[in-house]
Steps between C-alpha positions, in 0.01 A plus 500: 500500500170515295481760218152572534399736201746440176401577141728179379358525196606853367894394604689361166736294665279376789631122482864603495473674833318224686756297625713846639186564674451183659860498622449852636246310744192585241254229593186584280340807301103573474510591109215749385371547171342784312321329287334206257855423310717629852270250653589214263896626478485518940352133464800401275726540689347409834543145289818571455630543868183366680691455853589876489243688328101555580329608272188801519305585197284811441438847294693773654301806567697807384444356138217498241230264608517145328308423195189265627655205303821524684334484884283196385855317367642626810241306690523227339889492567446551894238204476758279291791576667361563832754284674770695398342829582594648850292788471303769280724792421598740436131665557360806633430880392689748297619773655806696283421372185090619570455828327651317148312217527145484303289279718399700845611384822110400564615216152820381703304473814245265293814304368672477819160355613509203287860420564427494852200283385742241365778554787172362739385247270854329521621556817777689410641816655502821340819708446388883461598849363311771724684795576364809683179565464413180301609311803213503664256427221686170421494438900144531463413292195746235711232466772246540242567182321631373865887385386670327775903607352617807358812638454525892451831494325686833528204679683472872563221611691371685784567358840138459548471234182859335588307407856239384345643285237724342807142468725408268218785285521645566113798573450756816385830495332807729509729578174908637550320831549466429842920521508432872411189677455307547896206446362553130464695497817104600658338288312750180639461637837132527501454123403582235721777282413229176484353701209812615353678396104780601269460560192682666218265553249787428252612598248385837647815697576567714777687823621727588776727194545362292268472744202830301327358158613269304220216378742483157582390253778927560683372838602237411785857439666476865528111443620551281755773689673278850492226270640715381768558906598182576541344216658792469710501164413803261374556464169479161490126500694415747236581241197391248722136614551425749153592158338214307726280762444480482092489106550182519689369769276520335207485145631856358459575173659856546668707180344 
């Protein structure tokens, strides 16, 4: 299994937990950042455990926009590091956070523009944050700057956007909500399984079963079975195929 959207960087005891996850059948995580020093501290430790973590580094959008100084440094970093750098993200447009933030959304569309600039430049996917009604203004600004991979992590969205985002061949990930909440259990049912990822967007807790359980990477366990309900799939093809799908999306040789 491929944890597909993990903030490694905001857990404090990240490299103790590595080796329980990897024995729990853990292969890799796609580690986001949220910004210039979670983009150096995501690269850190991508050094650290370079067979099991990939490493994505961007400006997450439900925060203050980045001081100019820090997105030129940023660039540099994706140009100097590029080879480690799976993808650009986390990325997109704020949607809860909007009414505190300063800038207008018009600013974070602008800034979301020139991340996608530098997501094309490189070749590298981009790993997003659109929800609702934002969904389909990133979608658009997608085809605008023409990027081949995307991964709408956690989406919510009207059915009418989900089909479109699958018509264009990116892809969509579920979180343990899907265990719980129908909402996700739509969302999962209205993408086809060749488009289909985990994710746990950890260390984001949940409710319902989870709401004792610290999140981490053991509980697409949970995932995959759900999955494996509604698709009316077995579990195993489930694991089998979300895991081939973030490979290709973020262009991970199998070993």
């Amino acid at each position: 299994m491929i944890d597909a959207h993990i903030h490694l960087d905001q857990y404090t005891n990240a490299e103790k937990q590595i080796d329980s996850w990897l024995l729990a059948g853990v292969s890799n995580v796609i580690a986001v950042s949220t910004d210039l020093s979670s983009s150096y501290r995501t690269l850190e430790l991508q050094g650290k455990y370079p067979d099991f973590i990939h490493a994505a580094v961007g400006f997450h959008p439900e925060r203050p926009l980045p001081r100019e100084s820090d997105f030129i440094e940023w660039e540099s970093l994706v140009k100097r590091e590029r080879s480690r750098i799976i993808a650009i993200g986390e990325i997109g447009l704020p949607h809860y956070n909007l009414a505190e933030l300063k800038p207008t959304l018009h600013h974070y569309e602008e800034f979301l523009s020139r991340c996608l600039e530098v997501s094309a430049r490189y070749g590298l996917p981009a790993v997003l944050h659109a929800v609702h009604d934002k969904a389909i203004i990133v979608y658009e600004l997608l085809q605008k700057h023409e990027i081949q991979k995307a991964h709408f992590h956690w989406l919510k969205a009207p059915l009418k956007v989900v089909n479109q985002i699958v018509e264009s061949g990116y892809y969509i990930s579920v979180t343990p909500e899907v265990c719980y909440r129908s909402r996700d259990q739509d969302l999962a049912n209205n993408v086809p399984l060749s488009q289909l990822l985990m994710e746990t967007d950890g260390p984001w807790r949940f409710g319902d079963i989870f709401s004792n359980l610290a999140t981490t990477p053991l509980l697409l366990n949970k995932v995959a079975d759900q999955l494996a309900v509604i698709k009316g799939e077995h579990r195993d093809l489930i694991v089998e195929l979300t895991t081939k799908n973030t490979k290709v999306c973020y262009n991970i040789k199998s070993k």
